[in-house]
Structures are given as structure tokens and as C-alpha cells.
N, C-alpha and C positions, 0 to 999 in steps of 0.2 A: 647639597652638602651631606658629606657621609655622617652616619650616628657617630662614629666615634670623632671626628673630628669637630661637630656640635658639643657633646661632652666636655672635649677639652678646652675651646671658648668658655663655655661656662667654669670649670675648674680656673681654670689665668684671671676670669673675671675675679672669682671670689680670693684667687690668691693675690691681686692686686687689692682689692680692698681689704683683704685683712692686715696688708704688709702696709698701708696705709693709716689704719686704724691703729695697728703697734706702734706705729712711731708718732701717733697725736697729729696728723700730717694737715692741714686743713681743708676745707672739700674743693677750694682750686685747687688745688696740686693734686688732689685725688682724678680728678676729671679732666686734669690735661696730662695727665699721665696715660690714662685711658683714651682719652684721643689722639696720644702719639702712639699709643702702641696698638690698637684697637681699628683706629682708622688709616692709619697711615702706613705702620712698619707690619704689622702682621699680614694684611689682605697681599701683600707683594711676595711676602714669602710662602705663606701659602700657594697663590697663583705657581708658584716654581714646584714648590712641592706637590702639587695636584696635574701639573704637565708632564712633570720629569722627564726635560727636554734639553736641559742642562742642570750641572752640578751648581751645588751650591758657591756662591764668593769669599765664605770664610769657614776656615772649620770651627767656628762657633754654629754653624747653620749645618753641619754636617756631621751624623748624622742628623734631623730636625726630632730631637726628644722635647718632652715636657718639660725638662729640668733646661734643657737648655736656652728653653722659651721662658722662663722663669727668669730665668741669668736677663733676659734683654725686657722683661717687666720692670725688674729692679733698677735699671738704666732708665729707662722710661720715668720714674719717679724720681729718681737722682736729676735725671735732664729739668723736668719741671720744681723741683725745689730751687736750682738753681737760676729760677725763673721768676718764681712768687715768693721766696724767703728770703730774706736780709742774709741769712744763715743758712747757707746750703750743706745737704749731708756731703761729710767727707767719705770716702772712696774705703777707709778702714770701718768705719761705719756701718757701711754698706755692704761689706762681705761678712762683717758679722751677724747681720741680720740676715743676710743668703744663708749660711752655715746653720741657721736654727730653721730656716726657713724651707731650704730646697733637702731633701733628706735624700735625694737618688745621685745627688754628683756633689764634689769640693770643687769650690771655684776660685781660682788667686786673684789676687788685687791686679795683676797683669789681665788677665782675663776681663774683668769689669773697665780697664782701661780702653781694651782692644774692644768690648760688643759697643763700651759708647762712638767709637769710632765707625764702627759698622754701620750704626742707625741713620748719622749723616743727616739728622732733621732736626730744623728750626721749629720753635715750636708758639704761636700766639693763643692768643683767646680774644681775640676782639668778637669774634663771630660763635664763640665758646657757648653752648648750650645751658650750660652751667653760670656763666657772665651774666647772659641776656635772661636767665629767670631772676638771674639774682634783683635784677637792674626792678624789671618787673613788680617782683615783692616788692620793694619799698614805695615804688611809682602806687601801687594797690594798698598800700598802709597811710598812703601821704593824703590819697582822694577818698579813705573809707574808714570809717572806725571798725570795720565788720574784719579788716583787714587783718586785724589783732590776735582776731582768734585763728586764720590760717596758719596752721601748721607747717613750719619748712620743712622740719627734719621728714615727712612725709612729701614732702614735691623732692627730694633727692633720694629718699626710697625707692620709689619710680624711677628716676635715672639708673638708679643702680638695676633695676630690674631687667629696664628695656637693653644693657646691654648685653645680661646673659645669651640672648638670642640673636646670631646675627640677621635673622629677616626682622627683628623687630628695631637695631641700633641702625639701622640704616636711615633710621627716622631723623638719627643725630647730623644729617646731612640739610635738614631743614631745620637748623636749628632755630628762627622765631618763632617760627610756627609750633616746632614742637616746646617749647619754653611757657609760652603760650596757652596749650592745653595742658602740659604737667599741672602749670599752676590752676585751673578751670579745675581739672580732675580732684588736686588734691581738696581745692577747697570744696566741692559738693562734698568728699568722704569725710573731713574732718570738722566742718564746722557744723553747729547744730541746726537741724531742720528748721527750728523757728524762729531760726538767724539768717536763714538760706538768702539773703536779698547780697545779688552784686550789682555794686554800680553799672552803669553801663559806659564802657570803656573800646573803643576801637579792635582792641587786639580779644577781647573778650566774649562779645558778642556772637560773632560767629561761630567760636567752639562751644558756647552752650549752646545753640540752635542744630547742630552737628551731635553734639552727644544724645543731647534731649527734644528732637523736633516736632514731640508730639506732648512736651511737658512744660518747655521754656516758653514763658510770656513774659514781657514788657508792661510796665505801668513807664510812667514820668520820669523817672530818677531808675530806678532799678530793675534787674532781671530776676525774676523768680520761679523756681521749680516748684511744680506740681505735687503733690502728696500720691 
């Protein structure tokens, strides 16, 4: 992948979580917003745009600008609010928020009707990377008091991170597995050393022996890392 086209992964990334963060949005619809647009509608237009073997299908993809990857971010969160909120944004909403948001084009209410039409995707979270940590934390607070002190808002830092990179979000393809070790990773950083003991839990196990295979040991009941 070209540098410049890594740069602008990462810029969509952070302009989707800021357009996210503006509107109080909550982190499902952050993350399936991200997985519609991230894993599913971006990599195909790309692939068009890196063959250039034919034209684009709409002229919303034609020229392929920032700004107008933008425009089908905003869809993207529009698609999944109307997914996970009782109260989906309306479509004047949502250009108002474009309009403070994309500074390099105007986009009309016709225009956001027409890229939602473009996208053409369903969009679940059963298998949602962001579902199954979720699901996890509480499974891990239900079997441990130590659970308490795990930090979430730091296991979706990480999410947010691994998408900047596309060789790193491709991890988001395995989502229990990587579910899994977010939550492993965040709780060695955030909890304190001399709390360090994890139950010993199925999905748990083998990512501390993978992170730490010369630090994680076993007693009875729990995992613990080495000093």
C-alpha cells in the first residue's frame, strides 16, 4: 500500500471517530460504522482505484477525493445509527454535520441520499469485534472481583488504534480471537501489578502465555505475571 494512501486510512479513521464523538454516538455505532465502511465499502473501491481498469459506478466515486470518502463515512454512521438507536439521525442532520465537518466540498441532502444508495450493505454485529469484547467484560467482572479494576474505555482505545493501520485492522477479521487479547492486553496495562492475578478462563489463557511465555504461570485459580 502507497504512503499516501495509508495516510488517508488513517485521516477517515480519525475523521470517523471524531464525527462520532461530536454527536455522543455510542461505541456500537462507532464500530459498526467502522466496519461498514473500513471493512467492507472501502477495500472494493480502493481495489477499483488501484487497478484502474474501469471507471467508477457513481459519480460520487468519481473523481475518488478525501472529501468525498468523507461523504460515504457519514453514511456509514447514518446506516448503523439506524441500526443500534431507537432515534436514528435524520438526513438534515447529517449534512449539517458534513458542512462543519468536510471543509474541501458542499454536499446536498440529494447527495447523502444517493451515496446511501451506493453502499448497498447490510450491516450486523453478531460477530462485531466490539460485541464479543463487550460480551467478555462482563463474563470477566461476573467470575472476578479483579474485573472491576479493568479499564474498558482503554480495550476500545486499542480498537481504535488497530484500525488506523490497514495491516494491523485486518486482525478485525478474527474478531474472538482478537476480542480476546484487547481485553488480556488492556488488563495487564491498566490494572495494578499487585492485582495482576486473572482468573483462568478458556479464551484467556492462551493469550497470556502468547504475550508473556517466559513470565505467565499458573497457581490453582489464577494466571500471574512475573515482575
Amino acid at each position: 500500500m502507497s504512503t499516501e494512501i495509508a495516510h488517508l486510512r488513517r485521516r477517515l479513521v480519525e475523521f470517523t471517530i471524531q464525527c462520532t464523538t461530536h454527536l455522543e454516538l455510542p461505541p456500537i455505532v462507532k464500530y459498526s460504522a467502522l466496519s461498514l465502511f473500513f471493512d467492507r465499502f472501502r477495500p472494493s473501491v480502493v481495489s477499483r482505484f488501484l487497478q484502474k481498469k474501469k471507471k467508477a459506478e457513481h459519480w460520487l466515486l468519481q473523481p475518488l477525493t478525501e472529501s468525498n470518502l468523507q461523504l460515504f463515512v457519514l453514511v456509514s454512521i447514518w446506516i448503523s445509527c439506524k441500526m443500534h438507536r431507537s432515534r436514528g439521525l435524520s438526513v438534515q442532520s447529517l449534512k449539517s454535520l458534513g458542512d462543519k465537518m468536510i471543509t474541501e466540498q458542499l454536499f446536498t441532502v440529494r447527495d447523502f441520499m444517493e451515496a446511501k444508495q451506493v453502499m448497498k450493505f447490510e450491516i450486523g454485529t453478531l460477530n462485531m469485534a466490539y460485541t464479543l469484547l463487550d460480551d467478555l467484560f462482563i463474563h470477566f467482572k461476573e467470575v472476578a472481583k479483579v474485573g472491576e479494576l479493568l479499564n474498558f474505555e482503554a480495550c476500545m482505545d486499542m480498537m481504535d488504534l488497530l484500525y488506523e493501520k490497514e495491516e494491523t485492522s485486518v486482525l478485525y477479521h478474527s474478531s474472538t480471537s482478537l476480542a480476546a487479547s484487547i481485553l488480556v492486553s488492556s488488563y495487564i496495562i491498566t490494572v495494578p501489578k499487585q492485582q495482576c492475578e486473572f482468573p483462568i478462563l478458556p479464551w484467556g489463557k492462551a493469550f497470556f502465555f502468547l504475550l508473556f511465555p517466559s513470565k505467565a504461570f499458573i497457581d490453582d485459580r489464577f494466571i500471574f505475571i512475573k515482575s
